[in-house]
N, C-alpha and C positions, 0 to 999 in steps of 0.2 A: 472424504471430508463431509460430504451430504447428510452420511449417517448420524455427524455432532449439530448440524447446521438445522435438520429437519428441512421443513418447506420452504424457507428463505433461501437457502443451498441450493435448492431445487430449482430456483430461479436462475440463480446467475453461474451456478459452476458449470463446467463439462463434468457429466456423470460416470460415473465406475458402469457397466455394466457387467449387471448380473443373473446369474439363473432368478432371481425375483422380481425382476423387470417382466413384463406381458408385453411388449410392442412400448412403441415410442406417439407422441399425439403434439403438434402444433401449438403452441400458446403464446401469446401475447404476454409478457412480464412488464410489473412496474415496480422494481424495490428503490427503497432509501437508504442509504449508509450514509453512517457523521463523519465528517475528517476530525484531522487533529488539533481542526481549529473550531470543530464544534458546528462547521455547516451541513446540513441536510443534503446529501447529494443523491440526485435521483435517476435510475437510468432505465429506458423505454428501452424492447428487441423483443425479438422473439425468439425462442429459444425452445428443441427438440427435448420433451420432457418426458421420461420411463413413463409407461403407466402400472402401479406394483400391481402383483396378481394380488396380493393381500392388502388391506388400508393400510397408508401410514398413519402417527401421529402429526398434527400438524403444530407448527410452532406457535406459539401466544404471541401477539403485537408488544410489540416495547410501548411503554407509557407513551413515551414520547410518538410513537404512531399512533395510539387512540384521540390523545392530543390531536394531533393536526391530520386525521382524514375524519373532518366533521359527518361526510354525509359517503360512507363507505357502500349505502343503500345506491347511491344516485352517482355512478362512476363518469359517464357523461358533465357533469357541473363543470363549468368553464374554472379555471384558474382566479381572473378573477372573482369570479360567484365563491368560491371557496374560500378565499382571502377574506370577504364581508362576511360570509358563514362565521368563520374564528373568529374575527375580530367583536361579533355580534354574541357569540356564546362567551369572549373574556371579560365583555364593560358587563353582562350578565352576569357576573358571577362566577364562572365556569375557571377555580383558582389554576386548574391544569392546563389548558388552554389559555389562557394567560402566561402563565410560565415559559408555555413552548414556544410563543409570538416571544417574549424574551431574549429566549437561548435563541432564537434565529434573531434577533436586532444583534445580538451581542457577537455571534458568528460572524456578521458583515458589519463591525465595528462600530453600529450608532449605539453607542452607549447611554445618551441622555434618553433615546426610543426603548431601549434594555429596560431602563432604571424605572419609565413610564410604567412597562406590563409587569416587571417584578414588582414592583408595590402596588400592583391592583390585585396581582397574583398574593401577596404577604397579606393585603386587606381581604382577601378570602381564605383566610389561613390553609392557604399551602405551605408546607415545612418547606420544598425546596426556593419556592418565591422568596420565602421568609428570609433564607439561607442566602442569596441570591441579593437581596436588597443590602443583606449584612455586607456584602463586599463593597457593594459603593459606600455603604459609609464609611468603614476603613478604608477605604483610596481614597477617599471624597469626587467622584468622577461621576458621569452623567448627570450632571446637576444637582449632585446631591452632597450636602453640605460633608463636609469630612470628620466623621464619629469616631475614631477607633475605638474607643469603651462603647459603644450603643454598638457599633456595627461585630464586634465578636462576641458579643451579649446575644444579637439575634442568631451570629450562625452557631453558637454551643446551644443556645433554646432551641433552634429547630434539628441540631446533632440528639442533644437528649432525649426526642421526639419522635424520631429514630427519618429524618431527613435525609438520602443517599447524596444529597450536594452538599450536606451541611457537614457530614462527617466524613465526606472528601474532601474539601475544604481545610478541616481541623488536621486530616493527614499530611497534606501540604506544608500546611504552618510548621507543623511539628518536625517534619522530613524536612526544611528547608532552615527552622530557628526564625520563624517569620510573626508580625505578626503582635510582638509582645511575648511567644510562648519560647521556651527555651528549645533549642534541639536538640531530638531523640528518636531514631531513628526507630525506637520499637515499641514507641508511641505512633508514629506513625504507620508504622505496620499496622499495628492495633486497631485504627481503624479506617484503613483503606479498605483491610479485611472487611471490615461492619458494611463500610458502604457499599464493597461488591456485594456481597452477601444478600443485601439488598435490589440487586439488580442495575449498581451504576459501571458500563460499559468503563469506561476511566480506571477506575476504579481498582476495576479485573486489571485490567490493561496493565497498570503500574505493578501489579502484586507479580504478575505474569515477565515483568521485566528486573523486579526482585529477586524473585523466586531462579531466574535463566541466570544470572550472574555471578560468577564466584568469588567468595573472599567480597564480599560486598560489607561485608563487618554488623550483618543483622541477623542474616539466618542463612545458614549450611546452604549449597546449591542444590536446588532440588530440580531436575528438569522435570518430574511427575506434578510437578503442584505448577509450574512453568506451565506445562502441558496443559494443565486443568483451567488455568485462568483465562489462557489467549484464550481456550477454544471459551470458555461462557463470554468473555469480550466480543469473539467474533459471532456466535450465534444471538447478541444483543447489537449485532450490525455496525461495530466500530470499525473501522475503514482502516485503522494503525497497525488492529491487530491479524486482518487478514495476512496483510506483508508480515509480520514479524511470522505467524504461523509457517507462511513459505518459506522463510530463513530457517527459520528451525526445522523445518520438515528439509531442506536441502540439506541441513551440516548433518543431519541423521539423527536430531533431538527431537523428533517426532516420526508416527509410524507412517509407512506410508511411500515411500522412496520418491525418485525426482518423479515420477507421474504427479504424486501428491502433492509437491510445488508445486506443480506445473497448476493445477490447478487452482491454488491459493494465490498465486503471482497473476492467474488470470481474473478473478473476483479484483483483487485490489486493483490492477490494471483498468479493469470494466470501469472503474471509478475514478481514474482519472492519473492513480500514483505512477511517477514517470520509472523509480527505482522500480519499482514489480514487473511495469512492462520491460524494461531496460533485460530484466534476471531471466524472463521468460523468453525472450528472440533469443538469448545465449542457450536455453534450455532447449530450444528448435535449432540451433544449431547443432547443439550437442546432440542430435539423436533422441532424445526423450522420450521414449512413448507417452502419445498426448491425441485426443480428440482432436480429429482436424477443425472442429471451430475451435480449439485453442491454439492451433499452430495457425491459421488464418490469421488470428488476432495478434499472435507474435510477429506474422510480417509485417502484416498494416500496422501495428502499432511503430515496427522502423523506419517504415516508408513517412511516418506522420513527421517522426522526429528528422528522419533524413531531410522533408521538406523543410523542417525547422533550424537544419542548419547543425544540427549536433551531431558529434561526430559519432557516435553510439550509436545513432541509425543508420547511417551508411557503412561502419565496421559492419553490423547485424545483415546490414544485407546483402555485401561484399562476402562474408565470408558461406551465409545461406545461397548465394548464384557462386561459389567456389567449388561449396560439397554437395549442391544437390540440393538441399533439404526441403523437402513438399512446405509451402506449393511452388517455391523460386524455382525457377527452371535452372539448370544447370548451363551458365553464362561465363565463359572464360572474361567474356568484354565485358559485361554487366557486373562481372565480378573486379576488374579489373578499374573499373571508372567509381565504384562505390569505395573502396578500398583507398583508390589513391586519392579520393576525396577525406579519407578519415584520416591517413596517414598524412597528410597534411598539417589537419588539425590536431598531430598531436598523441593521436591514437595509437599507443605501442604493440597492443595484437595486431591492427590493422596492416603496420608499417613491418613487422613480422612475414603476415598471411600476404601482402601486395608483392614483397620479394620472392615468395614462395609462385604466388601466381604468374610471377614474370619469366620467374625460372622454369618452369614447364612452357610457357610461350600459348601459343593456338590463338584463333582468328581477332582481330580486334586487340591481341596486345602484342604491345609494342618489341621488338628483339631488342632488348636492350642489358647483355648479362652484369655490365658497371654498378648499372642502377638498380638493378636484383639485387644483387651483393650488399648494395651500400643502405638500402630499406633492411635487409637483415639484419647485418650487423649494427644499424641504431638501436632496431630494437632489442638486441641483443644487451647492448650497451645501457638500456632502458629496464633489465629484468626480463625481459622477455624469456621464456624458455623451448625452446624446440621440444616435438614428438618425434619418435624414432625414424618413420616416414620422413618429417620434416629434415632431420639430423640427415636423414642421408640423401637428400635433393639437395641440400644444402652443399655438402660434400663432393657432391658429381656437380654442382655447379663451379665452384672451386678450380677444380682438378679442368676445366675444360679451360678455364683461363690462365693466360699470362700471370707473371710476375706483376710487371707494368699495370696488367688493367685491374689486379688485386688492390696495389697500391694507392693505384686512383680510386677503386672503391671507397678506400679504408677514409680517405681524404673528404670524401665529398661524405659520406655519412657523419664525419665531426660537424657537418654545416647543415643537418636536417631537423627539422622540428622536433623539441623535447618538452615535455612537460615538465 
């Protein structure tokens, strides 16, 4: 994944190695990725970085990071010292840096704060300020009086202009029949195209979720054009498209196999998405070959959720202290108290895997072969499907019991938690 990412990869993934790797060197990391709500999310670590025996290239800064690391010179500058930095080069003129104070009001929803820096941004003619101000007039929102003829007027002027928000924007309209404009889905294409093409991470994103879906009634499914978008999405640092990357490197719609997950489920994870972390503790459970700071991160990130009370983390971790899986220690009890924490909640692998753990028995769990049974057969009930291993613990549990204690199984799993 590194090799599409360049040196932003280089930051946050676990690395491939390879014979063009020279030794490994200590680094301090600080990248930014957008979510899908458009906020800047930044995350500090350090992280064991190849060093190549040959240069690499390095990646270009997205607009939006020349934007907002005004003084890349002076890395020490306190936070707020940099906050009066931007702020002092936007009332200056500086229409980009206006813009990007913007799209961060509009991320953390003061929109009347948005509509402020996009029209200081539109008074220094930036196309996407420009583009940007057009929305609040057609909503009429952040204080700004409600235009719809003025406000599609500015964002087709700064689309013509060749604006990457403007002509995302006009995609949307088009893609949705919003707007005034009629819907056409291959007008919309048309220029989602223009504005990735241009370098808007969105953009890719949306073409990349075009392009992946079949019979979508625009254009043929292409997973090669699929392929091509996440990854320019993901190497302009959209936070959406790393996760979908991992999806589709799991179902086998990119190259790469579950390592290659593994690693894209831990970028998006690094950032906060709960679904990526959630795909990657199943990926350490399943065996995966993975960088131990990626299966690290798969535990801690259960144990995060586990404290949070969902049952996904204590499934991940019950079933990681069932089989072993580095770094959980192989915990019959530890598996057995995470497990019937999640089968509680609900959790139909859990309530599967807690039967299965009760059934083999050892130190810290309970003998209790009734309640084996009856955690199985819910989840069974539930879609759950047994492994042949499974299938036949299953079967020697059975065969050791009664008639009677079958029947009471069968009874008390009609009265267990279902979702």
């Amino acid at each position: 994944m590194w090799r599409w990412l360049g040196s932003a990869a280089m930051a946050v993934c676990p690395l491939v190695i390879s014979a063009q790797n020279c030794g490994f060197r200590e680094e301090p990391q600080l990248e930014t990725w957008t979510d899908a709500q458009g906020r800047r999310v930044t995350n500090r670590y350090v992280r064991s970085v190849p060093v190549p025996c040959s240069s690499r290239p390095s990646a270009s800064p997205t607009r939006a990071d020349e934007a907002s690391t005004p003084s890349r010179s002076n890395p020490s500058m306190s936070r707020t010292d940099i906050e009066a930095e931007q702020r002092r080069r936007a009332t200056g003129g500086d229409g980009r840096m206006a813009y990007a104070l913007g799209e961060e009001a509009e991320a953390d929803g003061d929109l009347a704060e948005a509509a402020k820096w996009y029209r200081t941004a539109a008074n220094a003619n930036d196309l996407d300020g420009i583009a940007a101000l057009g929305v609040h007039y057609l909503n009429g929102d952040g204080g700004v009086e409600k235009d719809p003829a003025r406000g599609l007027e500015m964002i087709r002027r700064a689309a013509d202009r060749g604006s990457m928000r403007g002509l995302f924007m006009l995609a949307r309209f088009y893609d949705a029949g919003e707007a005034g404009l009629p819907k056409s889905p291959q007008r919309a294409l048309e220029y989602f195209t223009q504005s990735a093409n241009r370098g808007y991470a969105r953009a890719a994103y949306n073409l990349a979720i075009i392009y992946r879906a079949p019979n979508n009634g625009v254009v043929p499914q292409d997973l090669a054009a699929a392929r091509e978008w996440v990854l320019k999405a993901a190497k302009l640092r959209y936070l959406p498209a790393a996760k979908l990357a991992g999806m589709m490197t799991e179902m086998g719609q990119m190259a790469g196999g579950m390592t290659e997950a593994a690693d894209w489920y831990y970028v998006a994870g690094m950032y906060g998405d709960e679904f990526s972390r959630q795909r990657l503790g199943q990926l350490v459970v399943g065996a995966v070959e993975m960088p131990a700071a990626t299966r690290n991160a798969g535990f801690l990130w259960a144990g995060d959720a586990a404290s949070a009370g969902k049952d996904w983390g204590h499934a991940t971790l019950g079933f990681m202290h069932a089989l072993g899986r580095a770094p959980a220690l192989k915990s019959p009890e530890l598996a057995y108290q995470h497990l019937l924490v999640a089968a509680k909640l609900g959790n139909v692998d859990a309530q599967l895997r807690l039967g299965l753990v009760m059934a083999r028995g050892g130190r810290g769990v309970p003998e209790d072969r009734v309640g084996a049974l009856a955690w199985i057969l819910a989840a069974q009930r539930a879609g759950a499907s047994e492994d042949t291993e499974d299938a036949t613990l299953h079967r020697s549990l059975e065969q050791r019991m009664t008639a009677e204690e079958r029947a009471d199984a069968t009874r008390r799993a009609a009265l267990l938690p279902r979702r």
